[in-house]
C-alpha positions as CSV (number, residue, x, y, z in Angstrom):
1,X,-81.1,-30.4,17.6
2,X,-83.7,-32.0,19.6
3,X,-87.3,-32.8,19.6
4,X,-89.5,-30.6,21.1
5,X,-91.8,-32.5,23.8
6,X,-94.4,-32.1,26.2
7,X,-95.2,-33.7,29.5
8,X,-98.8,-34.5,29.9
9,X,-99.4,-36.7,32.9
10,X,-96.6,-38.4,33.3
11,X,-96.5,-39.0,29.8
12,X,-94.3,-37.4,26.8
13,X,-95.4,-36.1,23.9
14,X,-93.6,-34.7,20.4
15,X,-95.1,-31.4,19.7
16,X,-96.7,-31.0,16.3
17,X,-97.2,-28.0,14.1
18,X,-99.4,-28.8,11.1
19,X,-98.7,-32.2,11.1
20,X,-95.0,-31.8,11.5
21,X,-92.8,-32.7,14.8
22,X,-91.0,-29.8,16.1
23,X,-87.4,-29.5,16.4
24,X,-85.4,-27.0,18.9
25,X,-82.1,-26.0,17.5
26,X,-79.4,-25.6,19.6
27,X,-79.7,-21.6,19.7
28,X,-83.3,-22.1,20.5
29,X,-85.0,-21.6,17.7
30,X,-88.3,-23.8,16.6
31,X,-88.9,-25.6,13.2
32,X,-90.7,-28.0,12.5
33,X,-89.7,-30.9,10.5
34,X,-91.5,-31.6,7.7
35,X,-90.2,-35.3,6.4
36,X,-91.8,-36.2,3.2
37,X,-90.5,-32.6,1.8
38,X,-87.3,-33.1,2.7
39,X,-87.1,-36.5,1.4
40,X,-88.1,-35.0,-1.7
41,X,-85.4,-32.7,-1.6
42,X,-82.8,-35.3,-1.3
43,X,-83.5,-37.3,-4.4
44,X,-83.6,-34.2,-6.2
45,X,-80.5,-33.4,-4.9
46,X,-79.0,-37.2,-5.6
47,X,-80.3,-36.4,-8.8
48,X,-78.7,-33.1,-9.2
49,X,-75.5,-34.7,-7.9
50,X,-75.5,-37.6,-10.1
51,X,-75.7,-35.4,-13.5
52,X,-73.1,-32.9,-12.1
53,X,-70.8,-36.4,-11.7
54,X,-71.5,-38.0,-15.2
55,X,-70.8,-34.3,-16.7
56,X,-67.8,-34.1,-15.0
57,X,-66.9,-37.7,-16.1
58,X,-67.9,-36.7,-19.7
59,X,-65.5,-33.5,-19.8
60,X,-62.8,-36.0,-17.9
61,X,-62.8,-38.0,-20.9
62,X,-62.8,-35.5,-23.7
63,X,-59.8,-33.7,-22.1
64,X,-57.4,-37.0,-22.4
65,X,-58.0,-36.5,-25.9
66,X,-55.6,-33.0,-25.4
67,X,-53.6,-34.9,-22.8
68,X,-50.6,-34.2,-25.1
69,X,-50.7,-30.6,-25.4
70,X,-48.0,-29.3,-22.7
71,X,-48.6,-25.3,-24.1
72,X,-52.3,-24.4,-23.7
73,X,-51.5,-21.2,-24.9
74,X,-49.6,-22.2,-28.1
75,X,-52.5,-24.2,-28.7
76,X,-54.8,-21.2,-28.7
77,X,-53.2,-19.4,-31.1
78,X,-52.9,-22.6,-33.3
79,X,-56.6,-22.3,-33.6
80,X,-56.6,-19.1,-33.7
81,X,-54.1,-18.7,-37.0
82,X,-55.8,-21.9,-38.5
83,X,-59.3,-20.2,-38.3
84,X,-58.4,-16.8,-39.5
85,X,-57.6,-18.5,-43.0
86,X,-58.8,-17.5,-46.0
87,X,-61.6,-20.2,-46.4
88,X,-62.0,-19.1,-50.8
89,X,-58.3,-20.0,-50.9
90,X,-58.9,-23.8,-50.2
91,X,-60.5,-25.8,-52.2
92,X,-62.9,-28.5,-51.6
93,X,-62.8,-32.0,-52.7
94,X,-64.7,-31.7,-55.2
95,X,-62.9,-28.6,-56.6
96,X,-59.6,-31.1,-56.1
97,X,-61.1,-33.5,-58.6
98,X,-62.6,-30.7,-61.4
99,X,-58.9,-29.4,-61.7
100,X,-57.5,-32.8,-61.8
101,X,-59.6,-33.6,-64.6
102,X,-59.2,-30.8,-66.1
103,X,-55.2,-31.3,-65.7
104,X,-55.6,-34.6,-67.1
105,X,-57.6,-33.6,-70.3
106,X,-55.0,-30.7,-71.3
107,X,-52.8,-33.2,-70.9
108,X,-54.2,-36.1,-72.6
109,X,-54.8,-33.5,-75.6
110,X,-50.7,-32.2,-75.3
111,X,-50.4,-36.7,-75.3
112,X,-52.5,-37.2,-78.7
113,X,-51.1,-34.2,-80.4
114,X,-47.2,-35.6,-79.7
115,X,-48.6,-39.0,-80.5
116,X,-49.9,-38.2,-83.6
117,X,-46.9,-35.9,-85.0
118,X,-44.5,-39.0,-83.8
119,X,-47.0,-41.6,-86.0
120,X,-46.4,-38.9,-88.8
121,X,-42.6,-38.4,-88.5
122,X,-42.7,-42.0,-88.3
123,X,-44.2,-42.2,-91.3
124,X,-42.5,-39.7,-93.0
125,X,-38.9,-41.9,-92.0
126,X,-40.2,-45.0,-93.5
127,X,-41.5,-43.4,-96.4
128,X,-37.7,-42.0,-96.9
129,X,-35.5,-44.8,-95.5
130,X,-37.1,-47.8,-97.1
131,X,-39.7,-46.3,-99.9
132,X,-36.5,-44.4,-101.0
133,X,-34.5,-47.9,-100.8
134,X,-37.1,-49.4,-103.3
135,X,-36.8,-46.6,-106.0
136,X,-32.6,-46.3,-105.5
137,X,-32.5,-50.0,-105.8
138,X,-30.5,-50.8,-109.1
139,X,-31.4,-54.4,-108.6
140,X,-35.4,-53.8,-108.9
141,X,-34.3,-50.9,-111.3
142,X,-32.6,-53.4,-113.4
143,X,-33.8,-57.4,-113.1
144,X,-37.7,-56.6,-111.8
145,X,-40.3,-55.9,-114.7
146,X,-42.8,-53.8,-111.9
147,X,-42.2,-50.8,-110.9
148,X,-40.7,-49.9,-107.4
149,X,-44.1,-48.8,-105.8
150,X,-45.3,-52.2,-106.5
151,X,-42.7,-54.1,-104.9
152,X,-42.7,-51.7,-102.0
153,X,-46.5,-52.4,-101.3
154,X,-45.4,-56.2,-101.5
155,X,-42.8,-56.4,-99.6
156,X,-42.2,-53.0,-97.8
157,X,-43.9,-54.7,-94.7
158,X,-41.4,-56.8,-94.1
159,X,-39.2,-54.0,-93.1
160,X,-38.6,-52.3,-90.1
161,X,-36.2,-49.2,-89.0
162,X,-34.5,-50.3,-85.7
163,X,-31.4,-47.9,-84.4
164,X,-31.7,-45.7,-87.7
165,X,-30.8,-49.0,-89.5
166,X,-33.7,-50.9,-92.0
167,X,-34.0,-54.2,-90.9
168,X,-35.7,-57.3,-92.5
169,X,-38.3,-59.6,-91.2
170,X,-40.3,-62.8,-92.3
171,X,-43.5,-63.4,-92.0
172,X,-43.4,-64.8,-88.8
173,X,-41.7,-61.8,-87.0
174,X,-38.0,-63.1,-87.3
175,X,-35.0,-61.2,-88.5
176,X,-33.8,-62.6,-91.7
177,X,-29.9,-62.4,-91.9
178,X,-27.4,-62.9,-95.2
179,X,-24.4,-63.7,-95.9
180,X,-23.1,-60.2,-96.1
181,X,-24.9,-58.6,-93.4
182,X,-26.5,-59.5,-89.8
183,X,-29.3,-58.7,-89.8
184,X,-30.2,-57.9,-93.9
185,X,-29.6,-54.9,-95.2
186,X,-31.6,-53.8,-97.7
187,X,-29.4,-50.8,-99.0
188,X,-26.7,-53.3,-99.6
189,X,-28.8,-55.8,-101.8
């Protein structure tokens, strides 16, 4: 491509069309060359360029985080199987925590109610062994002027059913042991 001149004189001269020089192609053919529009063109271009390069880099980036996936197609149909669930058969977190608590109350009601028949069967086996004890006893029968139930609210504190056995404590929380059996017995005084 070559600049199309004149000779005027002696002297040369760049032919211009509308304020443009004018350029012959090597088939012949005539444009002129307009400069300020095709700089223009080439920072729009540059620009152009430069987004289609940071795009690229983005999508670059977000595929090493699939770098590990050797079976595209596998994967598909991952997705595929994961996103034809049922979405109303999961729950939500927040439905996780309503069943939990309402797991935890039915059982916290199932805890009080075995609690509460053990504290009464408990009850019920001291009554027995050691109230029992104090009305059998031939000794407070025999040598004590009060009746049993007295002596058993005195001293029917200080006794204790350990291993189906009645056992016999002070007043500071020690065993108190006889002669005749470790620890006391009260059925055998």
């Amino acid at each position: 491509m070559k600049l199309k001149t004149i000779d005027v004189n002696g002297t040369t001269y760049a032919v211009i069309e509308n304020g443009n020089p004018v350029y012959v192609h090597d088939d012949g053919k005539e444009i002129p060359f307009d400069a300020v529009a095709s700089l223009n063109k080439i920072s729009a271009l540059n620009g152009e360029v430069k987004a289609h390069r940071e795009a690229k880099e983005k999508v670059e980036s977000e595929l090493k985080k699939f770098a590990n996936i050797t079976d595209p197609a596998k994967a598909i149909e991952a997705l595929d199987i994961v996103t034809k669930l049922d979405q109303k058969k999961l729950i939500g977190a927040s439905e996780v925590d309503k069943v939990k608590a309402e797991i935890t109350k039915v059982y916290q009601t199932q805890v009080d109610t075995a609690k509460a028949e053990s504290e009464a069967l408990k009850s019920q086996l001291y009554n027995e062994m050691i109230g029992g004890r104090f009305n059998s006893s031939k000794y407070i029968q025999d040598k004590v002027a009060i009746p049993p139930d007295f002596v058993q609210s005195r001293f029917g504190s200080s006794f204790k059913i350990e291993d189906g056995k009645v056992v016999a404590y002070d007043q500071s929380g020690n065993k108190i042991y006889s002669r005749a059996s470790y620890p006391y017995n009260l059925h055998r005084a």
